[in-house]
N, C-alpha and C positions, 0 to 999 in steps of 0.2 A: 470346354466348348459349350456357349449354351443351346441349351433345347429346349423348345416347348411342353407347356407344364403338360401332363399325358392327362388325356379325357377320355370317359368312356363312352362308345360310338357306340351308336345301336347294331352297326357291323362287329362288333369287338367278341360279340359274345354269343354264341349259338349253340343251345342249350337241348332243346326240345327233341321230341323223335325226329320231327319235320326238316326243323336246322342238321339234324344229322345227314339225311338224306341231302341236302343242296349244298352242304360245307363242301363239298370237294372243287378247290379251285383249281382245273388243271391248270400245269406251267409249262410252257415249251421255250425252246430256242428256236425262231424262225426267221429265214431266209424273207422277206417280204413278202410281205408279199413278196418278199422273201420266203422261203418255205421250210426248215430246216427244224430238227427234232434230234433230240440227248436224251439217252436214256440215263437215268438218276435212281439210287437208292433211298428208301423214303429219310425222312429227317427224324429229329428226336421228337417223341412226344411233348405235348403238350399239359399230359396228366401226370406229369413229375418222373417218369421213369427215367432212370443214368442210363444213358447214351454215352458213348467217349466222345471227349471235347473236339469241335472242329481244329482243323490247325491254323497254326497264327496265320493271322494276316502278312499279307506280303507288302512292304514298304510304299507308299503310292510314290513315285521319281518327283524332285523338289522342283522340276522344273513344272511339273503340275500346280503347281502355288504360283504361279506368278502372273500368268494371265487372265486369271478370273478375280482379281484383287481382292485375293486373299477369301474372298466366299467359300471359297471349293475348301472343305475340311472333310472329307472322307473319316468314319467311323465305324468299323467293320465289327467292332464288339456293339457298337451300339445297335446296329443295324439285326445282329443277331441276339441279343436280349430286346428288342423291342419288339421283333415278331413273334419268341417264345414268349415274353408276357401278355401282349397285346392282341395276336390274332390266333382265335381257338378255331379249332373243326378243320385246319389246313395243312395234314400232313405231309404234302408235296412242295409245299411252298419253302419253308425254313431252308431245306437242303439244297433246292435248284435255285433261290434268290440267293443268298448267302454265297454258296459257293462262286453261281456267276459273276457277282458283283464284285465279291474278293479276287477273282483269277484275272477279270478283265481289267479292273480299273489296276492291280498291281502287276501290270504285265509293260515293262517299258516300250515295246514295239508291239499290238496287240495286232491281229489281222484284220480285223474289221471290224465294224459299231458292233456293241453289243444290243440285241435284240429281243425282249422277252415280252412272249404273248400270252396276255389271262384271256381267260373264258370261263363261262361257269354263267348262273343264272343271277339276275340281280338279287343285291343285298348277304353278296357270298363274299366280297372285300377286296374288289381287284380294285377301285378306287382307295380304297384304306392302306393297301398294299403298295401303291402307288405314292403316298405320300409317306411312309415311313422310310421309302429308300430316297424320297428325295431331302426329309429330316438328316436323314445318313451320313447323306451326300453335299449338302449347303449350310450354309445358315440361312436359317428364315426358310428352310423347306421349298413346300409349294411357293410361298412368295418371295423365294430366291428371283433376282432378275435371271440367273441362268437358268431355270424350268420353266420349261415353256407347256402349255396346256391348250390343246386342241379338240374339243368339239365336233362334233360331226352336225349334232343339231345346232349349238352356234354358229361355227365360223363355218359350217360349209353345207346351208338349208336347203339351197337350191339344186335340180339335180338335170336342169335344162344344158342341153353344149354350151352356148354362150358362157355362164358360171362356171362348169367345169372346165374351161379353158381363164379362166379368171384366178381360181382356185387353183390349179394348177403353177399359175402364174405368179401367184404369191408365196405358194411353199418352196419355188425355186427361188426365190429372191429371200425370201427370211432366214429358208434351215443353211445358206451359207454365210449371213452377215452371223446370224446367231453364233456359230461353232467358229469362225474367224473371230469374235468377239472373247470365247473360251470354249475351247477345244473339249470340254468335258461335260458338255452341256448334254442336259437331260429333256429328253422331246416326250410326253406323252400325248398320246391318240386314243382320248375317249369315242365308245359307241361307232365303233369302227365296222358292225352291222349297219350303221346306218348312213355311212359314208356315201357319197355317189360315188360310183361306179368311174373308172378309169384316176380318180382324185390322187391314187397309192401311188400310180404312177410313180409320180413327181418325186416320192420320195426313194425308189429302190434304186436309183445308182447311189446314192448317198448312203447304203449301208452294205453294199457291195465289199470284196476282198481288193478294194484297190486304192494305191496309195496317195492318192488325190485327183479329187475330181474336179476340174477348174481349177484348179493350183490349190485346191482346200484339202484340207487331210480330218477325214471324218472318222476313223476308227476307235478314235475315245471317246466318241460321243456315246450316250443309253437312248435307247427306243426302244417305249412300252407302248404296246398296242392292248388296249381295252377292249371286250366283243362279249355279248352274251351267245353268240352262234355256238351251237354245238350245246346249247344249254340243256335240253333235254336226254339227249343221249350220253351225255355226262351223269345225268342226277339216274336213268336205268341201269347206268351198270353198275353206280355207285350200289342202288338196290341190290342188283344181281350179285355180287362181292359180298354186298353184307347180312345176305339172302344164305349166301357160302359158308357161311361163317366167320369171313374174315374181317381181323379189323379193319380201320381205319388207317390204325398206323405202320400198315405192310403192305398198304397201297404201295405201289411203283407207276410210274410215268407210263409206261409202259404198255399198263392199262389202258391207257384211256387216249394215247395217240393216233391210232389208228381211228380211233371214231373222229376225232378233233378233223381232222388231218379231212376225212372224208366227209366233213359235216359242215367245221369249219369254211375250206375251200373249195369244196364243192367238185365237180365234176373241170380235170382238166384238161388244159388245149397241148395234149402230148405230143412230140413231135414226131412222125408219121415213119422219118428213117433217118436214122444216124450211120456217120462215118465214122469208120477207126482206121487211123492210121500210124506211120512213122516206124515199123519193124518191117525188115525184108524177110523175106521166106519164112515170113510166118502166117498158118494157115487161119489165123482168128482176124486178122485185118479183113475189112472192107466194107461193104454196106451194110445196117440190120436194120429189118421194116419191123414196127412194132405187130405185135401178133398178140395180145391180152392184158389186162392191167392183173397185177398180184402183189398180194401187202397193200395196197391201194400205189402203188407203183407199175408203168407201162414194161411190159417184158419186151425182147428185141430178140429176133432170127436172122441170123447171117443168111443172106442171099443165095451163097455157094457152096457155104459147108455146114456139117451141121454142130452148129456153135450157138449155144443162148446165150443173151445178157440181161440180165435179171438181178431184183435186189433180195439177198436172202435174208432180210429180217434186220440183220447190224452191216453189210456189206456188199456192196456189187460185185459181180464176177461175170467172166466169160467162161462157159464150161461146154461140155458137151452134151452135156445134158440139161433140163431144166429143173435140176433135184436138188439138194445143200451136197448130196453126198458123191454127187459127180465130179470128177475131176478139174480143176479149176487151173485155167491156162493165163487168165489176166486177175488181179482184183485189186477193186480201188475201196479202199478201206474209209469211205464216208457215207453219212446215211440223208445225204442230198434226195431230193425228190426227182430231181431231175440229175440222170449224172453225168451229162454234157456241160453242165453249170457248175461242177466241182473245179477247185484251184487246186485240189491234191495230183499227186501225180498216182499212175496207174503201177502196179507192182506185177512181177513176174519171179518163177520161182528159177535160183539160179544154186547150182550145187545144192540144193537144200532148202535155201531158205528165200524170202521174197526180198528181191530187189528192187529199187523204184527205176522208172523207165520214162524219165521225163520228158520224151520222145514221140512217145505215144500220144497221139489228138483223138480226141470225140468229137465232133460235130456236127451239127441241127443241119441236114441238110436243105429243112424251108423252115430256119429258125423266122420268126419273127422279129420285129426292132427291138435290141436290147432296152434293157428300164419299159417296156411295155411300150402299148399304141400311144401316138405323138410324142415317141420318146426318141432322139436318135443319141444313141452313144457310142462316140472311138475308142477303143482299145489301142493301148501302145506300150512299148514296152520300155521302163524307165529304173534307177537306178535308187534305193531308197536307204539315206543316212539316219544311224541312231547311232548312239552312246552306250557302253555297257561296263560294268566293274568290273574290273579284272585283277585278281590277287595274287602277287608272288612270291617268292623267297628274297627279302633280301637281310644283308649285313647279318651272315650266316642264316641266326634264327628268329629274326623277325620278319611279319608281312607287312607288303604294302600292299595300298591300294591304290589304285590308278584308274584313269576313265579313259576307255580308248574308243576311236570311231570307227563304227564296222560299215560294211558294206554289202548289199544285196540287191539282187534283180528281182524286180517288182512289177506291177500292171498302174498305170496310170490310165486316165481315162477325160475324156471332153464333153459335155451331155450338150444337145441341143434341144430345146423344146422347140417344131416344126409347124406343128398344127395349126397355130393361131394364123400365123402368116400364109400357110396355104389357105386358110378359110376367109382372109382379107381379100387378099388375091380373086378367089372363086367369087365372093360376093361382089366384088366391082366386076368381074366378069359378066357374072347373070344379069346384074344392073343393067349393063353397055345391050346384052341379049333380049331383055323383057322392056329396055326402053324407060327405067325408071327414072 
């Protein structure tokens, strides 16, 4: 496959004391604004030290060849010799890009878009990082027709309602011709600091856990969000760590989500009281008002008994306490920010061990409109077919292989954008009022 002859970017290389301190590009997996974070062990060096080899790439399904005419060449060793040659000072990067990109795009039924958000202060290579996964990923890279590149000071300058109802208007009409066009298509969002406000919108049912939105199925598509937010308390505690004596390369993610997470996104609109329900005589069901944020997560008090829900670090639970060591009656093993928005099911311990209790509902009792303001989106519940190999015993001692179609229940979904039409409406109204 070919690829572009490799140049060396004045991001390639950060050398100095200075570049030490700003190399660290944090990587998360997130929920959109989505909001959603992995914890990750750091990746190999970059100064030649033997690491054990990643493991093989997993086969991308041949039916991924065929819609994007033949562009889409996926290259999972390339993708991982280009970032250990090419991008120094970023020991979080290799392991959390690589891995993601290898488990998503070779996963035949994957749950939802893949999502990875850089941050870090300019000239630290979330642009540079950006175009080696899409070299990876196409031919012709960046000027694949399937990589699309979005601007924040391009394509979206203005930050009046009028535009943001324009802008909005447009990402809903493109990002579904686009992934209808090919299903693997890669969205970046530059300077996503400098976005207006409500613009994301548009995009969060589209990388949601569901199996198509408007009859489009988004889950193989990539979204990378650019942002220098959070750029300074990234490069303090990089100091503070290397202040510690530690390296670089025992950085963990770990590190530095908690600040992203509170820096990044800022202060959020948590919701005031959740319901649990769907167990009888059990005494942890029923309403909890929030009562503190912890981890940068809102904690919740059962009404009637005293039961906390709370995130402890890798897990929510319901317990009786609000300690890790308190006894634990429910837990939903994701590290969701919000965990009325998880698709996992809640667990309970049963003889032993935890059982999942798919029965079990959380929800916002004054949620907000799903996909954000002027967003309306239906949930419903639908039926989703995929293909998988299946190997047997046959004619004594030989295998076959055979493709059989499985079957599973799923979330489908309908987005309406609202707002434009009530604000046509309103403005002929005030018109008819003020006599214009």
């Amino acid at each position: 496959m070919a690829r572009p002859v490799e140049s060396r970017s004045k991001h390639s290389c950060i050398c100095t004391v200075i570049g030490t301190v700003m190399s660290v590009l944090s990587v998360a997996i997130l929920a959109c604004v989505v909001s959603w974070f992995v914890s990750a062990s750091h990746g190999p060096s970059n100064t030649g030290s033997q690491e054990a080899p990643p493991p093989p790439p997993k086969p991308v399904p041949q039916e991924a060849l065929q819609p994007c005419n033949e562009n889409f060449r996926p290259d999972f060793t390339y993708l991982e010799n280009t970032i250990a040659r090419r991008l120094h000072g970023q020991p979080l990067v290799y392991d959390m890009v690589t891995s993601s990109v290898r488990d998503h795009l070779g996963s035949h039924a994957p749950h939802k878009a893949l999502v990875l958000s850089f941050h870090g202060p300019p000239g630290v290579g979330k642009n540079y990082i950006s175009g080696m996964i899409a070299e990876a990923l196409f031919e012709g890279g960046l000027e694949s027709p399937y990589v699309h590149h979005y601007s924040a000071t391009r394509h979206f300058p203005h930050k009046d309602e009028e535009h943001i109802m324009q802008y909005k208007d447009k990402l809903h009409k493109e990002i579904p011709e686009k992934v209808q066009n090919c299903p693997y298509s890669l969205f970046i969002f530059d300077e996503m600091d400098k976005m207006p406000q409500n613009v994301i919108d548009a995009i969060k049912p589209f990388v949601e856990e569901n199996v198509h939105v408007d009859g489009v199925d988004y889950r193989k598509a990539t979204v990378l969000f650019l942002s220098n937010t959070a750029a300074d308390p990234i490069i303090e505690k990089t100091l503070e760590l290397r202040m510690g004596g530690a390296d670089r390369n025992t950085f963990i993610l770990k590190d530095f989500e908690q600040i992203i997470i509170k820096n990044a996104l800022g202060e959020q609109p948590w919701c005031p009281t959740l319901r649990m329900e769907g167990l009888t005589d059990n005494k942890a069901m029923g309403n909890y008002h929030r009562t503190k944020t912890i981890a940068d997560r809102p904690a919740y008090k059962n009404e009637e008994a005293d039961f906390y829900l709370f995130f402890d670090g890798s897990n929510w639970r319901i317990a009786e306490e609000q300690v890790v060591s308190a006894p634990v009656w429910l837990l939903l093993e994701d590290r969701v920010i919000r965990p009325e928005e998880s698709k996992k099911h809640w667990k309970v311990l049963v003889d032993g061990n935890w059982a999942e209790v798919p029965e079990v509902r959380l929800t916002c009792q004054d949620a907000p409109a799903v996909g954000g303001s002027h967003v309306c989106t239906k949930i419903k519940s639908c039926i989703e077919r995929f293909t998988e190999e299946h190997t047997d015993t046959c004619y004594f001692f030989f295998s076959c292989t055979s493709i059989r179609t499985v079957e599973r229940k799923a979330t489908c979904s309908h987005t309406q954008y609202y707002y434009l039409f009530r604000a046509v409406i309103g403005a002929s109204i005030m018109s008819t009022i003020l006599g214009i």
